[in-house]
C-alpha positions in Angstrom: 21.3 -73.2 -20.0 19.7 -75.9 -22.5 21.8 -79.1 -22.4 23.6 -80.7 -25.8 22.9 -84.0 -27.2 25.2 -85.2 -30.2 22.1 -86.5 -32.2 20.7 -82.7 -32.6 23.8 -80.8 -33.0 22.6 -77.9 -35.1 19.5 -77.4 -33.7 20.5 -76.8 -30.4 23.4 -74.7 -31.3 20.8 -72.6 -32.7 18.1 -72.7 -29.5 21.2 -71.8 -27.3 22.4 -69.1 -29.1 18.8 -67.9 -29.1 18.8 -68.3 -25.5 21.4 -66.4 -24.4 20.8 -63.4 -26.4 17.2 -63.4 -24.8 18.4 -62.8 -21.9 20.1 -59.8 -22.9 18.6 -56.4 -23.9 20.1 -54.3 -26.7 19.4 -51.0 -28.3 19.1 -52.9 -31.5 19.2 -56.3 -33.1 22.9 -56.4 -34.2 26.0 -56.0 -32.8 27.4 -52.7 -33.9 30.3 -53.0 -36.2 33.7 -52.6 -35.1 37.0 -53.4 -36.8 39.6 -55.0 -34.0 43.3 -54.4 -34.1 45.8 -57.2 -33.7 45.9 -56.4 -29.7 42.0 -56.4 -29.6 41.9 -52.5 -29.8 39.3 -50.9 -31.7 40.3 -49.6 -35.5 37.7 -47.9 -36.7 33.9 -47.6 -35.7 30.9 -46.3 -37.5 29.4 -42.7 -37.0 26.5 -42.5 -35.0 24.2 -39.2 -36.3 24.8 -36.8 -32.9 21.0 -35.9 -31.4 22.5 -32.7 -30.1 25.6 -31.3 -27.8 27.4 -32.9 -25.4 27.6 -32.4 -21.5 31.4 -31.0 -21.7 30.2 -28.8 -24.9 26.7 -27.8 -23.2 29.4 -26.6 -20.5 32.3 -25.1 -22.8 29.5 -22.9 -24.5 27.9 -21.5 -21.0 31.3 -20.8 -19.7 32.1 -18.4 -22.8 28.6 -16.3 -22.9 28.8 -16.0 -19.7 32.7 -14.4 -20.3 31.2 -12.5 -23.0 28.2 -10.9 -21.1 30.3 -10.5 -18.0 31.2 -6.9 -18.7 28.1 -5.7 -19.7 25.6 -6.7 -17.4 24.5 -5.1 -13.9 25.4 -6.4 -11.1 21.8 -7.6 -10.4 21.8 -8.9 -13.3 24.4 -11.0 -13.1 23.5 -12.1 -10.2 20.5 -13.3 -11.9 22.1 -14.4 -14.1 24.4 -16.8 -11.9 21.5 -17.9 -10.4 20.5 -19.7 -13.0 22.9 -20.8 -14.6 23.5 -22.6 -11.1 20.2 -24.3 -11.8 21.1 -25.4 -14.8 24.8 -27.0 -13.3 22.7 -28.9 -10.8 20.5 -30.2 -13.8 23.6 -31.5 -15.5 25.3 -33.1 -12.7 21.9 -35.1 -12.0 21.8 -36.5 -15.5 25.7 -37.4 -15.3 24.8 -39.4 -12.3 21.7 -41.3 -14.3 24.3 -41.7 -17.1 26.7 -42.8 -14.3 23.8 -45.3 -13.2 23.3 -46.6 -17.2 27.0 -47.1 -17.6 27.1 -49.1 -14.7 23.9 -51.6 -15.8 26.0 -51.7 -19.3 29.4 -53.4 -17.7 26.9 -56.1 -15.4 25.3 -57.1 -19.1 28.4 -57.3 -21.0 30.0 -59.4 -18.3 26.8 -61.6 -18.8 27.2 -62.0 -22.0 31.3 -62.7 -21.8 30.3 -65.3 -19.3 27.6 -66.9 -21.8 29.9 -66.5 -24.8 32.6 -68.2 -22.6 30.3 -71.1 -21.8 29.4 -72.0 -25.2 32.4 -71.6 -26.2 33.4 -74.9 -24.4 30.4 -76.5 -26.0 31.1 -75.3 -29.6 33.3 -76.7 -32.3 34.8 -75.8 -36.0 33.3 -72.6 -37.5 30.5 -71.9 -35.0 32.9 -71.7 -32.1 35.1 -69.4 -34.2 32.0 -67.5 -34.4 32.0 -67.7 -31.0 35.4 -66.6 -30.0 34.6 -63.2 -32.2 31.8 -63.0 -30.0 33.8 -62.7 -27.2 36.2 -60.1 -28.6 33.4 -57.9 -30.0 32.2 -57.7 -26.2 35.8 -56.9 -24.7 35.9 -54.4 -27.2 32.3 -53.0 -26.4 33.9 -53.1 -22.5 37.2 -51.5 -23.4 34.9 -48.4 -25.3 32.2 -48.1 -22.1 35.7 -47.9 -19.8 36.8 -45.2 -22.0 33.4 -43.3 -21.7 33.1 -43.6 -18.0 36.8 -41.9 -17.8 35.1 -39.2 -20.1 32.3 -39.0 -18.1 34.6 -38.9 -14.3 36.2 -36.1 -16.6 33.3 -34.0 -17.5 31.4 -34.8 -14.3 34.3 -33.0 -12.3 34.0 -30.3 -15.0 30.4 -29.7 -13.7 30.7 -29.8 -10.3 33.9 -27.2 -10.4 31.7 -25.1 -12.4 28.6 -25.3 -10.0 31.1 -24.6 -7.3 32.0 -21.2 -9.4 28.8 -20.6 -10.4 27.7 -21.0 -6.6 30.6 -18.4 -5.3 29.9 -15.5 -8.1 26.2 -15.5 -7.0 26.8 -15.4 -3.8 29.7 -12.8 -4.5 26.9 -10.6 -6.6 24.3 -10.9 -3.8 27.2 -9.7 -1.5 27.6 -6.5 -3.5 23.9 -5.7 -4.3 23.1 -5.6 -0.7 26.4 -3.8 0.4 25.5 -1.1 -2.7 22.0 -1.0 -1.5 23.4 -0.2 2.0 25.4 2.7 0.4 22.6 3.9 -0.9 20.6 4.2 1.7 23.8 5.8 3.6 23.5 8.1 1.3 19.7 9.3 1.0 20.0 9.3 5.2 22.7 11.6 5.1 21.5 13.6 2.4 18.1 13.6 4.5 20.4 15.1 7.3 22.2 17.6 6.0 18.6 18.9 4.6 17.6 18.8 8.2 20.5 20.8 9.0 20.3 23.1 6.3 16.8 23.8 7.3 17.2 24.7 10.9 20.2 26.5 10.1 17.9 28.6 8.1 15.4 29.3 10.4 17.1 30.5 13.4 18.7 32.6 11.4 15.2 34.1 10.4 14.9 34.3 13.6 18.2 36.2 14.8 17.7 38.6 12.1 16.8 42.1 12.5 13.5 41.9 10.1 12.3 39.0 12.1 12.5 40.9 15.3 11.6 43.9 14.0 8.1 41.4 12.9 7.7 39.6 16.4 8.0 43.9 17.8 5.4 44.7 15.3 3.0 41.4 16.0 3.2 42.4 19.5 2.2 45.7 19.7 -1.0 44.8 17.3 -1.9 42.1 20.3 -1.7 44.8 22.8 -3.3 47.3 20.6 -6.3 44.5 19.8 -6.7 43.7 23.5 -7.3 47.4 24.3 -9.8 47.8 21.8 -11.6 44.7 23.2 -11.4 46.0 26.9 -12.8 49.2 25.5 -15.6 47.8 23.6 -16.5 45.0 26.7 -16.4 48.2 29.6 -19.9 49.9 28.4 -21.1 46.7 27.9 -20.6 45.8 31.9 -23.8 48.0 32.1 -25.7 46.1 29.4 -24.5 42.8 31.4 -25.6 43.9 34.4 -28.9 45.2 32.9 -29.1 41.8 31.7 -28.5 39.7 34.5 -31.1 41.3 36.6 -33.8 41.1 34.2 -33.0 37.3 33.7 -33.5 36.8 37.5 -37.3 38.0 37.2 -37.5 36.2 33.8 -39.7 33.1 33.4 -37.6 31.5 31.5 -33.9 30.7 31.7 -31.2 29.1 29.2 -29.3 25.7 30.0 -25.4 25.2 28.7 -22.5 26.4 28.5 -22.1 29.6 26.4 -20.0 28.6 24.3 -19.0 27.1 20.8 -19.5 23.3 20.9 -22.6 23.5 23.2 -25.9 23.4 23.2 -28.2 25.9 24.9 -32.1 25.0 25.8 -35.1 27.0 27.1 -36.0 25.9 30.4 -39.1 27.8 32.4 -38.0 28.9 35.5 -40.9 27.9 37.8 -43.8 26.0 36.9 -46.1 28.9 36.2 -44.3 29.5 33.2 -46.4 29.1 30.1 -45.8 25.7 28.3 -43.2 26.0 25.8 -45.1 23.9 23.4 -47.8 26.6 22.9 -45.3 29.0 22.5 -43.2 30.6 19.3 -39.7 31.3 19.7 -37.5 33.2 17.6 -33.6 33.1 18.1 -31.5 36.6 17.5 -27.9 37.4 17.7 -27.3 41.1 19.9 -24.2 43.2 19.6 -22.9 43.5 23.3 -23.7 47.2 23.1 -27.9 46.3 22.0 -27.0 48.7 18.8 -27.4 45.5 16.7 -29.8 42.7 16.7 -29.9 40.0 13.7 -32.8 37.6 13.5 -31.3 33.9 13.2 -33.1 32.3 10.1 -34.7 29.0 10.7 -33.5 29.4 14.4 -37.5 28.5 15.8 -37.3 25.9 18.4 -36.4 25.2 22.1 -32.8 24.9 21.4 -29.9 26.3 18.9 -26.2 25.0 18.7 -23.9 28.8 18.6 -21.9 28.6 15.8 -18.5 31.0 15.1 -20.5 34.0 13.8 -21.9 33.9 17.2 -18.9 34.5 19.3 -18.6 38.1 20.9 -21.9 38.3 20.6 -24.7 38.0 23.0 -28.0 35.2 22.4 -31.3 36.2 22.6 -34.8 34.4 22.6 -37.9 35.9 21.8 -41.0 33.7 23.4 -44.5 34.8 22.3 -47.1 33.4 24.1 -50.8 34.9 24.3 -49.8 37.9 22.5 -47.2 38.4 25.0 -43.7 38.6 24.2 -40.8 37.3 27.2 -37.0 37.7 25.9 -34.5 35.7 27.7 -30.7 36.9 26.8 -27.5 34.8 27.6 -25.7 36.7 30.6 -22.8 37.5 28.3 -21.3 36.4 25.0 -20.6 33.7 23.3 -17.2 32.5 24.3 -14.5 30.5 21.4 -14.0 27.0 22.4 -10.6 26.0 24.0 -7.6 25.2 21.2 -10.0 25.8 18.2 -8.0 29.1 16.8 -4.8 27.0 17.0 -6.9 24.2 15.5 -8.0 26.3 12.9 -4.6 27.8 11.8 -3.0 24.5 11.8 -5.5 23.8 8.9 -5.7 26.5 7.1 -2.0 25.8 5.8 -2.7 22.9 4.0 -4.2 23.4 0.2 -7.6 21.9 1.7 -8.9 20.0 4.7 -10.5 16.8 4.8 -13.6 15.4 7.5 -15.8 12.5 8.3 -19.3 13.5 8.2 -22.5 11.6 8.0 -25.5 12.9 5.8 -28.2 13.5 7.9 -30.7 15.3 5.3 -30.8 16.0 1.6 -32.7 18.8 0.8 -34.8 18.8 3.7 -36.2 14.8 3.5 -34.1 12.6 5.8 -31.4 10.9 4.1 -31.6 7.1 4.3 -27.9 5.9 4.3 -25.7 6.6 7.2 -22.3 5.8 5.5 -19.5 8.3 5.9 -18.4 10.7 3.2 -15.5 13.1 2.9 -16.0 16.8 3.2 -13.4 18.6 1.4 -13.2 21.9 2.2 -10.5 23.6 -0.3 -8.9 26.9 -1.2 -11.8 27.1 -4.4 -14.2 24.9 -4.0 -16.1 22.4 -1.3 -16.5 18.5 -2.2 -18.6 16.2 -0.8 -17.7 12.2 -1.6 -17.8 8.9 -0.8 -14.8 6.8 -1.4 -14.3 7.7 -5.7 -18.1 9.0 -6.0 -18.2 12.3 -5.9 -21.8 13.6 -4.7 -21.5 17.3 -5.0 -18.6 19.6 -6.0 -19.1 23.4 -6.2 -16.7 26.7 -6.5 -17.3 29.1 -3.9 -20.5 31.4 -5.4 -23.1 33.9 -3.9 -25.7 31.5 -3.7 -23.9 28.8 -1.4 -25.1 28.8 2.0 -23.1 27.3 5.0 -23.9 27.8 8.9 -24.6 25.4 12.0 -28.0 23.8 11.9 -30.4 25.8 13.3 -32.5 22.8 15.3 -33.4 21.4 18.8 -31.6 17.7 17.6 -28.8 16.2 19.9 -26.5 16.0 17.5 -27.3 19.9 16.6 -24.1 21.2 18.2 -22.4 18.5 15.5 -23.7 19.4 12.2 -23.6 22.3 9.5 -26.3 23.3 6.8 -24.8 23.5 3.3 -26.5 24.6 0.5 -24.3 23.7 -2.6 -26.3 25.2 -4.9 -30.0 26.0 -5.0 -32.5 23.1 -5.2 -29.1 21.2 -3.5 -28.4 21.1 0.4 -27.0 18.5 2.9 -27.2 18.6 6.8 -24.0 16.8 7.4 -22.7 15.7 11.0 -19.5 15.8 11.9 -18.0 13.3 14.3 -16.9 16.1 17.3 -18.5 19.8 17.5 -14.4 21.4 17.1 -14.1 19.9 13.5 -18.2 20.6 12.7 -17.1 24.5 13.7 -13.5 24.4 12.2 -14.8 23.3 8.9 -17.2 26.3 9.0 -14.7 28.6 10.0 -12.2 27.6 7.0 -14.7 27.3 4.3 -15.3 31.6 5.2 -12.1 31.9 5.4 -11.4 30.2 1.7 -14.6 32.0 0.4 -13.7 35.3 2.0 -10.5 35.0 0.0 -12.9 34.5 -3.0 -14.7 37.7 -2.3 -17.8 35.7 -1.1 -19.7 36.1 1.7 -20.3 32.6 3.2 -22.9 32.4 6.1 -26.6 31.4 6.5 -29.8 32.6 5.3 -30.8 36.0 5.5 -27.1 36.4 7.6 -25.4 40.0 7.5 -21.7 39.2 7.8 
């Protein structure tokens, strides 16, 4: 506080009053202007122009739109809904508590100033300390007015928190019944899943208690029995032709190795080491009715070893080795036996629409093929696809120029892979990753062409 002399009255009534309303901070310049009753109440203030809705009207308004679109929204969507509207609650309630915060700096500097006013109003006299004492009531009156707001504010702050606390229980509530009607509905689709399943097995043993479908197991079986005599018929004069062969192996120079059989891989051996060497020798590889009525020359079958593929079995393998102008035939001692579990393999396939396998291209159109990426053959009910991931390399309908057998080579992986010619100046040797699916896929793509009226085999084959 500056001090008083009497000798410079005026001027320091003016420094002080200076002083003291430096250290206090004000929206504005002035004082607002307020009329004062007789009991210091306030008469009549001036309008302040509104910047936009208040916290209890921001409030009143959410509360009815949210009545309003109660009915017509989802139940997620109200849940949604709640959700953020319970956002919006916690938003308010922090800026009551900042307001709570200002209000609270606004009494300290008010009672600052009442204490100030106080002081100089001991030090004032005549019409300055009557300006003075108006002073003072203007700031009880500005106290009064912030008491009345904080009561407003008490008011509308427990508005908010009782409508956060509703706001709070109704989303839970809604997240409570989305889950329990998501429940039901998967109570549902489970039980509707069941009585399918039901349904389903009800139907088939009753296919199978019926008359037709014994009357169809009766009929099944006596073609079995009827198919197994016509084999045993067809293998007893060919016990002869066995024998016959068996003892003309055991003088023969030569001799085959493997398992006769689909999936393996049979090799020309010389049975002593006077033998001529195979390497100056030219072999040709023939397929032999069990009876001898029939012999087929295998295409492109030439070298020491050949992979049997399924339009070998039941039939016998023969070798023709020409060396010196002298020819040497070496037969398998009987025929080509079906590998274990491939029919059953086989049929399981054939009833899908079309049957999918990982395969390696080995060779395109004769020249080795580079890239050892897998594709996709697709073998279907119309056509065969070859792909890799979206890139499609080759896609052709079953037609009379597509060729597809086992490779006729002496390779390891011989007894893995199939020739296919898709069309002509087009042909892949593909290797399969196991020899059951390399002579399933053969066996199905017939099958599907067969169905087409094409003859699917190798070249020069008669099927």
């Amino acid at each position: 506080m500056t001090k008083i002399s009497p000798e410079i009255e005026e001027d320091v009534q003016a420094e002080s009053l200076l002083s003291v309303s430096a250290d206090v901070s004000f929206s504005s310049n002035c004082f607002p202007k307020y009329k004062l009753g007789p009991e210091n109440q306030i008469v009549e203030e001036s309008k302040e122009d509104s910047k936009g809705l208040s916290l209890k009207e921001v409030v009143e308004k959410e509360t009815v739109q949210l009545s309003e679109q109660h009915k017509r929204l989802s139940v997620r969507d109200l849940a949604s809904k709640f959700d953020k509207n319970l956002t919006a609650a916690a938003k308010l309630a922090d800026e009551a508590k900042l307001r709570d915060v200002a209000s609270l700096e606004g009494h300290v500097l008010l009672k600052k100033l009442r204490d100030a006013l106080e002081a100089l109003r001991g030090r004032m006299a005549g019409r300055t300390k009557e300006d003075v004492e108006k002073a003072i009531s203007l700031v009880e009156a500005l106290a009064v007015k912030l008491t009345q707001n904080e009561g407003e504010l008490i008011q509308e702050k427990f508005e908010v928190k009782k409508l956060a606390n509703f706001l709070k229980q109704a989303s839970e509530d809604a997240k409570k019944l989305v889950n329990q009607e998501k429940s039901f509905a998967c109570a549902e689709i489970e039980s509707a899943r069941a009585v399918v399943q039901r349904f389903g097995e009800a139907l088939e043993e009753e296919e199978k208690n019926s008359p037709k479908s014994k009357t169809q197991d009766v009929e099944r079986l006596v073609d079995e029995i009827q198919e197994a005599r016509r084999i045993k018929r067809l293998h007893q004069p060919s016990k002869l032709a066995m024998n016959k062969r068996a003892e003309e192996n055991k003088s023969c120079l030569y001799v085959f190795d493997g398992s006769e059989a689909l999936g393996s891989h049979l090799r020309i051996r010389p049975r002593s080491d006077t033998a001529p060497s195979l390497s100056k020798c030219s072999i040709q590889w023939y397929r032999v009715s069990l009876d001898g009525s029939q012999k087929e020359i295998i295409s492109g079958a030439s070298k020491l070893a050949y992979a049997p593929e399924p339009l070998d079995v039941g039939r016998v393998l023969q070798a023709d080795i020409l060396s010196n102008g002298q020819k040497i035939t070496v037969t398998s001692a009987g025929p080509i036996e079906s590998a274990a579990g491939l029919g059953s393999y086989v049929e399981t396939l054939l009833r899908k629409s079309s049957s999918e396998f990982n395969v390696v291209i080995s060779q395109m159109n004769g020249q080795d093929y580079s890239s050892h990426s897998n594709h996709c053959f697709n073998v279907g009910k119309l056509r065969i696809k070859l792909c890799r991931g979206w890139i499609t390399k080759s896609r052709e309908i079953y037609h009379t120029s597509m060729q597809l057998c086992g490779v006729r080579g002496d390779g390891n992986a011989a007894a893995k892979s199939l020739f296919w010619q898709a069309r002509k100046g087009l042909s892949y040797v593909l290797t399969f990753e196991s020899e059951k699916e390399r002579n399933a896929a053969i066996m199905i793509a017939r099958k599907h062409a067969l169905d087409c009226n094409i003859m699917l085999a190798g070249p020069d084959d008669r099927v």
